[in-house]
N, C-alpha and C positions, 0 to 999 in steps of 0.2 A: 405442422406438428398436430397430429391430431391421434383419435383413440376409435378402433372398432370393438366392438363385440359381435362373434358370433354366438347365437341365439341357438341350441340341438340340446336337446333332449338327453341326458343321462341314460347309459346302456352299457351292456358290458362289453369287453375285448373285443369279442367276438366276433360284434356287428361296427368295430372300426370300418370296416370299410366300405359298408353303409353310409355312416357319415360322415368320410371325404368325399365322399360326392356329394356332399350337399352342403359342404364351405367350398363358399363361390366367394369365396373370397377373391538365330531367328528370332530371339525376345525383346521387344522392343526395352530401353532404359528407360526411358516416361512414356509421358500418354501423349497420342496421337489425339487429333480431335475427330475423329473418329468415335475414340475410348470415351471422349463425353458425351457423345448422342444420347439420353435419357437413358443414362444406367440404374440400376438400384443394387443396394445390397440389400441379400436375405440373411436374416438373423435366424431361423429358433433356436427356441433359450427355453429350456427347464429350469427351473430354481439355480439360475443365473444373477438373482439382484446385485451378487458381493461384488461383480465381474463385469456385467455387462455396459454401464459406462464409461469405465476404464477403458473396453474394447471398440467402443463407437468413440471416441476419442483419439484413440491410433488408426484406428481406419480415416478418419475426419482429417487428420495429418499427411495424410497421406494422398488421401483421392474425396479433397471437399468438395467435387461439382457434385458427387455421385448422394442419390437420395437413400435413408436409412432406413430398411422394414424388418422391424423385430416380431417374430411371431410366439408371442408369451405362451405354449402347451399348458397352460392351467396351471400357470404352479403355484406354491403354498409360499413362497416370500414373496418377496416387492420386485422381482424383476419386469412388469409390465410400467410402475412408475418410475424407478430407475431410467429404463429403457425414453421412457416421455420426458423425463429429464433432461436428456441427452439430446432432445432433440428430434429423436426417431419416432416416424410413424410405429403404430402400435396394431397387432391383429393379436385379440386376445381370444383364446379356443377355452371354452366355458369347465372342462377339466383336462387330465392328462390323456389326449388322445395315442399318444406316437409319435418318433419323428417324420416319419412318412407323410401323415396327416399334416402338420404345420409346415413342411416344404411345399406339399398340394397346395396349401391356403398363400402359401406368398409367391406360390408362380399365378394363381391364379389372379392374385390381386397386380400381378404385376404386368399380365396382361389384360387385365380391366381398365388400367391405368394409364397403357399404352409405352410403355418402356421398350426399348430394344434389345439391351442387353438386360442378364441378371450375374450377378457373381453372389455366389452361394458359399459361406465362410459356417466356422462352430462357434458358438458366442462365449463360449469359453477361455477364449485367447492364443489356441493353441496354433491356430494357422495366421502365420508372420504376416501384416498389413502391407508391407514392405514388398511382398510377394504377388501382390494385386496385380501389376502390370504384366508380369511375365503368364498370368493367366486368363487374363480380359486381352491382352492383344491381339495372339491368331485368331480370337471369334472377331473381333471387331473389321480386323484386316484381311475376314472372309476365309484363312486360312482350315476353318472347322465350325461344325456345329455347334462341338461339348469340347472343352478343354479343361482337364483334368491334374490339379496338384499333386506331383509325386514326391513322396521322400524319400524315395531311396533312384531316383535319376541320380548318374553325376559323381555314384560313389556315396552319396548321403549317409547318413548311420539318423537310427532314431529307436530309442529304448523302447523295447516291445515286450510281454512278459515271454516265455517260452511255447507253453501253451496256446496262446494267440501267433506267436507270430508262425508256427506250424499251420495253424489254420490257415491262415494269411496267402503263405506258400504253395498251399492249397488251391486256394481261391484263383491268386494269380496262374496256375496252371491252365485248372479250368477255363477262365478267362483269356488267357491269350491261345488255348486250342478253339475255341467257336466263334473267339474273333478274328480268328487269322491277323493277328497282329502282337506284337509284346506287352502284357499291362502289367505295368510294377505294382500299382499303387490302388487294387481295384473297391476298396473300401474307405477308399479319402472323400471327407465330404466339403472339398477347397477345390468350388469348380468355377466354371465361367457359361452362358451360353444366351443361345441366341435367340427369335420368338417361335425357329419351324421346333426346337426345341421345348419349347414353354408350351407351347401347343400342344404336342405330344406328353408330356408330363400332368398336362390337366385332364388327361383321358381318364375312364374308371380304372384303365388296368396298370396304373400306377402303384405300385406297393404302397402301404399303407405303415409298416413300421420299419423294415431294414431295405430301403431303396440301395442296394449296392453292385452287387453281381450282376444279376437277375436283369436291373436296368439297361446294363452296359449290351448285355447279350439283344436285348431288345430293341435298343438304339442301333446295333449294325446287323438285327436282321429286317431292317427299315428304313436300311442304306443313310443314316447318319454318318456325318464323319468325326471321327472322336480323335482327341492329340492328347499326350501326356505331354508337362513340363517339370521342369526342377523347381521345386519349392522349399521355402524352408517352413518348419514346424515345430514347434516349441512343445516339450512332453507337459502331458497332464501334473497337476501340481495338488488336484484337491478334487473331490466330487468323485462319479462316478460315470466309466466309461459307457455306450453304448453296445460297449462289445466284453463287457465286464461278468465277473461270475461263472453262471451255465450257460448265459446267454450265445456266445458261441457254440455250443452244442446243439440248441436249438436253430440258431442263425444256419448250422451246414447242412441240417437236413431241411430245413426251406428253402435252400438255395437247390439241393437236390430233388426237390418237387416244383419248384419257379418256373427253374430255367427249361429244361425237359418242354412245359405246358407254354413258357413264351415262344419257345422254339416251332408249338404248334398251331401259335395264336398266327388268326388273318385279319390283320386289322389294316384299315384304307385310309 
């Protein structure tokens, strides 16, 4: 249990993505031992403090071999002491970057660290602990690179406002035309993966605040191979979403300038 700080310099939105590069930071029913080869969970957590114990706590019940990395975005309560509380390493980013930025910072630190897998959860509670195995296992047992929680595999229901889940329906089209394949769930952030994964995530041309779409499209034009599974997911109860407000009207004209430009990116 221990505590980082990253050390950057105050700057506006702008130049986010300036400095994420420079924090260097079929379902199985249990775990194979496989599934414990050095895994870590990645947390970030916005002004999480009320939550975020509670959540490392039902993760802890569930999958205790596995080590805990909460990446604090700057926030203005106690979620980085909470989080050390609990037991979890701590990567604290000096204000609010992004979520983009504080998932860069915990793949990176999780390949610094030498981990092999990563399961990448919202520290908010909403993605079921319970649902670990059925998302860490194709990666572990080589079936996929990126294994993806869906909720709506399966017949799932999961209260969406209107307006989002039209996006949503959106998005999903998009996505499963340039991936040649079906994605239900393509802005679920309840994923699992592996280090050719983590590697590729710590490149510059990682999004920097909505890693969703964009990502996916990127991962198979790079010959990743990506699986969706059924998860369960528990709705929002308090706070505010990522996908909240006008932020989705922003979020689909970025995804309509992203994808187009990763489509034309060559990267080796």
């Amino acid at each position: 249990m221990f505590f980082i700080s990253f050390h950057v310099c105050p700057t506006a939105r702008l130049f986010r993505a300036t400095l994420a590069r420079q924090v260097d930071a079929m379902l199985p029913a249990t775990y194979t031992h496989a599934m414990n080869a050095r895994v870590m969970i990645l947390l970030p957590a916005y002004n999480e403090g009320s939550r975020i114990g509670t959540v490392i706590a039902g993760i802890r019940s569930v999958f205790a071999e596995a080590d805990m990395t909460v990446v604090d975005d700057g926030s203005g309560d106690d979620t980085g002491l909470q989080a050390l509380k609990a037991g979890a390493t701590v990567l604290t980013l000096p204000f609010n970057l992004g979520y983009g930025v504080a998932l860069q910072a915990g793949y990176k630190h999780a390949l610094r660290e030498g981990y092999k897998y990563v399961v990448q959860m919202d520290a908010d509670g909403q993605h079921d602990p319970g649902s670990i195995p059925a998302v860490l296992g194709p990666v572990a047992e080589d079936r996929c690179d990126l294994c993806i929680g869906s909720r709506f595999l399966e017949g799932k229901s999961y209260p969406i406002p209107p307006g989002r889940r039209l996006g949503m329906a959106i998005l999903r089209r998009v996505a499963s035309r340039l991936t040649g394949r079906t994605v239900t769930d393509p802005t679920s952030g309840f994923q699992a993966m592996n280090r050719r994964v983590l590697e590729f995530y710590a490149r510059d041309s990682f999004p920097v605040d909505y890693p969703d779409v964009d990502v996916l499209v990127m991962l198979h034009h790079h010959g990743f191979r990506v699986l969706e599974v059924p998860v369960t997911m528990h709705p929002r109860t308090s706070g505010m979403s990522l996908h909240s407000g006008l932020k989705p009207v922003y979020y689909l004209f970025k995804m309509g300038v992203d994808i187009p430009l990763n489509l034309l990116r060559r990267e080796k």
